[in-house]
C-alpha positions in Angstrom: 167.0 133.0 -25.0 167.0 129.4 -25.6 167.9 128.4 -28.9 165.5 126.0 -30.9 168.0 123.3 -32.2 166.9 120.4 -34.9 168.5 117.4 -36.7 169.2 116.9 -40.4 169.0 113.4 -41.4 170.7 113.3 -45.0 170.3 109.9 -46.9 172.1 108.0 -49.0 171.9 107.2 -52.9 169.0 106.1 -54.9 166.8 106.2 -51.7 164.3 109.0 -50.0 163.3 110.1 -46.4 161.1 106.9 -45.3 164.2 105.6 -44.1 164.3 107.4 -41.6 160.6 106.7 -40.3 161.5 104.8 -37.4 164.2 106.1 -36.2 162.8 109.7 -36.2 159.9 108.1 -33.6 163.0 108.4 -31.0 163.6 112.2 -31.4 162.7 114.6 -29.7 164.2 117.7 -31.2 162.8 119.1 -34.2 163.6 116.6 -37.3 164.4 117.4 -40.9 164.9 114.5 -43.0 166.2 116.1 -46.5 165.0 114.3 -49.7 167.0 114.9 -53.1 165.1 115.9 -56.1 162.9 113.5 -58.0 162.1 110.2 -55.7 160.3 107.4 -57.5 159.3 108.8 -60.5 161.4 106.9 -63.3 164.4 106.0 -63.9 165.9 109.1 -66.2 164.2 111.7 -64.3 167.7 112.2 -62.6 170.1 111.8 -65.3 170.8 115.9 -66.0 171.0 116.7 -62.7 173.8 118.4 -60.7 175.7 118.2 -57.9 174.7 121.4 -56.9 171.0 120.7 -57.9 171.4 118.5 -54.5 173.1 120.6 -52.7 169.7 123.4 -53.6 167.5 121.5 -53.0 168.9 120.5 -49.1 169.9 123.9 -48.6 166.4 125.0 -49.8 164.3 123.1 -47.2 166.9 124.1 -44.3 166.1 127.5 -45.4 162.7 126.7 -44.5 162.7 125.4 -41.1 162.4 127.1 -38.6 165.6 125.9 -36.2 168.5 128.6 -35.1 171.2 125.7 -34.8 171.4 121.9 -36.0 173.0 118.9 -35.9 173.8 117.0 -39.1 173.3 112.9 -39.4 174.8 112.0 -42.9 174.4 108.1 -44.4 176.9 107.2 -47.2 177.0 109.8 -50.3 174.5 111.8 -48.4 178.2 112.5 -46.1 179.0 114.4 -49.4 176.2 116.9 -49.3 176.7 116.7 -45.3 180.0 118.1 -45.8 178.9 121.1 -48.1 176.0 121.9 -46.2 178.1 122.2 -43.1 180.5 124.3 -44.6 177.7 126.5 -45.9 175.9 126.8 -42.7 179.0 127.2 -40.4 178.0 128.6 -37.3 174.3 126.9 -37.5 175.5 123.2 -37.3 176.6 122.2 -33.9 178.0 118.8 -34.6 178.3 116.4 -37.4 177.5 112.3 -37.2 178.4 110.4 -40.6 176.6 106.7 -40.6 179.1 104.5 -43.1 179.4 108.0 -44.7 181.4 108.6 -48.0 183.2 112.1 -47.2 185.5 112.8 -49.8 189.0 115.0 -49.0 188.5 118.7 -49.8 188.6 118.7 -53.8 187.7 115.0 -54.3 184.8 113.2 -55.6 182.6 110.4 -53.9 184.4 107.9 -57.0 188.0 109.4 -56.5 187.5 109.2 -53.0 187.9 104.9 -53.8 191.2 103.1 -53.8 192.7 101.8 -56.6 191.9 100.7 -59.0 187.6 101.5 -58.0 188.3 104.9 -58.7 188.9 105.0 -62.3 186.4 102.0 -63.0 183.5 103.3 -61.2 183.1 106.2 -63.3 183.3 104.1 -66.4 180.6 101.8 -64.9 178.0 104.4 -64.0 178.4 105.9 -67.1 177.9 102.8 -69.2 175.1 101.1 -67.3 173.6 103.8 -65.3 173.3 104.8 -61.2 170.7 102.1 -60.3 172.1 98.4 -59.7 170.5 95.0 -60.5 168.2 94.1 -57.6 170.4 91.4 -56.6 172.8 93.5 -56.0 170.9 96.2 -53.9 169.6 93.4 -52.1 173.1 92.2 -51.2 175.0 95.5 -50.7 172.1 97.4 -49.5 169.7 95.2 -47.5 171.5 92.4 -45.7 170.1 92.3 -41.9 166.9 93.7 -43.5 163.1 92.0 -43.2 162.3 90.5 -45.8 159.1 93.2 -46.2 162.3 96.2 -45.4 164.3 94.9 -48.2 160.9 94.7 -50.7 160.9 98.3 -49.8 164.1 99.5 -50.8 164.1 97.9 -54.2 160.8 99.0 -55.1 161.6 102.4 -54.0 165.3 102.9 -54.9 165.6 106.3 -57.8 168.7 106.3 -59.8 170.6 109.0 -59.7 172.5 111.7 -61.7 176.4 110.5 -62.2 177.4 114.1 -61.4 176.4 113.0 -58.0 178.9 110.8 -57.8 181.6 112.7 -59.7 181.4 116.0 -58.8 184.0 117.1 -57.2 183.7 118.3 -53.2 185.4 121.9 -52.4 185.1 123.3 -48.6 186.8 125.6 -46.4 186.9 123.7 -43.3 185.7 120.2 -41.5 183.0 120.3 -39.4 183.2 120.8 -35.5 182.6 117.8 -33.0 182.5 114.6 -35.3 181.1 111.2 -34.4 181.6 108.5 -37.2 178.6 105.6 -36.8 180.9 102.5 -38.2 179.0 99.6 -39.6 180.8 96.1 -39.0 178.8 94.3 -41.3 178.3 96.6 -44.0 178.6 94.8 -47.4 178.4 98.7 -49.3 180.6 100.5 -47.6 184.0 98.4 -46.4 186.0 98.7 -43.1 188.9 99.8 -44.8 187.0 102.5 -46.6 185.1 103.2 -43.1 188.6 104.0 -41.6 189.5 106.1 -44.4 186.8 108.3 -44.4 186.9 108.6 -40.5 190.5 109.9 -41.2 189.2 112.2 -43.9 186.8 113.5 -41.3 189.8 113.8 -38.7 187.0 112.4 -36.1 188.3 111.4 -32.7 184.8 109.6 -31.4 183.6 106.4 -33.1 181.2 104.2 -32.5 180.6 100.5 -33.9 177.9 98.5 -34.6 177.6 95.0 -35.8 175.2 96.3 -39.2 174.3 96.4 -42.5 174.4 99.6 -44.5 170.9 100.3 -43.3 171.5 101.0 -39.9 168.3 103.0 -39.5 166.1 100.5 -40.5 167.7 97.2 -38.8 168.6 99.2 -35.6 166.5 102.7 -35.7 165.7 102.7 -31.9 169.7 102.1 -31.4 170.8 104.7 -34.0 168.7 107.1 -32.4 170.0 106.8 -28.7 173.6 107.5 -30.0 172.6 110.4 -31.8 170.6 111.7 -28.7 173.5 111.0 -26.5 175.7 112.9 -29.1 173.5 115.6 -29.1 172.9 115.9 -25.1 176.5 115.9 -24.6 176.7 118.7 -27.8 174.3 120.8 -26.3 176.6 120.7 -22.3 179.4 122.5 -24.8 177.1 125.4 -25.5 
């Protein structure tokens, strides 16, 4: 019997799922793009939320679909959910492609995960002025190689988020399988040095690199999504 086999598209902080509008127009497969709890609705709605509140609320709507087997796409902290829900859904996830993805070593947070001396002030920070930055600065870290009207977008839309998010930390039993890290040249988020930690933290042995911003999926979506379906097709020969 042929098995019905999806994508998870897992996004990063202080957005939702209409990132991934475009580049879901490219799939084929079945397509669940997760959304954490409480998008655009003020900024506090967040602020007692869990880590695992997160984790519940992905887990619940893969619970949902109807897909035997999946691939996971993660984007920056959305790479620490990735890593939990592969590790809860073991033998369900057939590969796992992180996009300038934060993926913390087993027992770390998304801030410890920093080098010095960001790990110890980024806590500090978020705590004392909150999870959503100034709009000059999501328009800089986030949004460079935007459209204007893209960029608009994202500010208007971004949703602070709970700290816990950010420094909870990560426990699994194991990495996932057949690992494709999506490294983003000109990402002014997420650094190259950080980039080439976290493929190490991910032990992945494929990478691919593209000249970028942080939001690879709405500057390139039609290119981000042939990767991933080349990923997946040569996935699926494995089987």
């Amino acid at each position: 019997m042929k098995e019905n086999i999806g994508i998870v598209l897992i996004h990063g902080a202080g957005l939702s799922n209409f990132i991934w509008s475009e580049t879901m127009k490219h799939f084929k497969e079945p397509i669940l793009p997760i959304s954490f709890p409480n998008r655009e609705v003020g900024d506090k709605a967040n602020a007692k939320l869990l880590f695992v509140d997160y984790l519940n609320a992905a887990i619940e709507q893969i619970d949902n679909w109807a897909v035997d087997r999946f691939i996971i796409v993660a984007h920056s902290i959305g790479g620490c959910i990735g890593l939990k829900i592969s590790d809860h859904y073991k033998e369900r996830v057939l590969s796992f492609i992180a996009i300038s993805a934060i993926l913390p070593k087993n027992g770390k947070s998304f801030t410890s995960s920093f080098p010095m001396p960001q790990k110890f002030i980024l806590p500090i920070i978020l705590k004392l002025f909150g999870t959503k930055p100034p709009q000059k600065v999501i328009k800089e870290e986030l949004c460079n190689g935007l459209e204007i009207s893209q960029s608009k977008e994202v500010i208007e839309r971004f949703s602070p988020e709970s700290i816990k998010l950010y420094t909870t930390k990560i426990h699994y039993d194991s990495l996932p399988k057949n690992t494709l890290f999506i490294k983003l040249s000109n990402d002014k988020s997420v650094s190259q040095n950080m980039q080439n930690k976290m493929i190490e933290n991910l032990n992945c042995k494929e990478v691919v690199e593209l000249n970028s911003g942080h939001l690879l999926m709405l500057s390139k979506p039609k290119q981000l999504a042939e990767i991933i379906n080349n990923y997946l097709n040569k996935t699926k020969i494995h089987l």
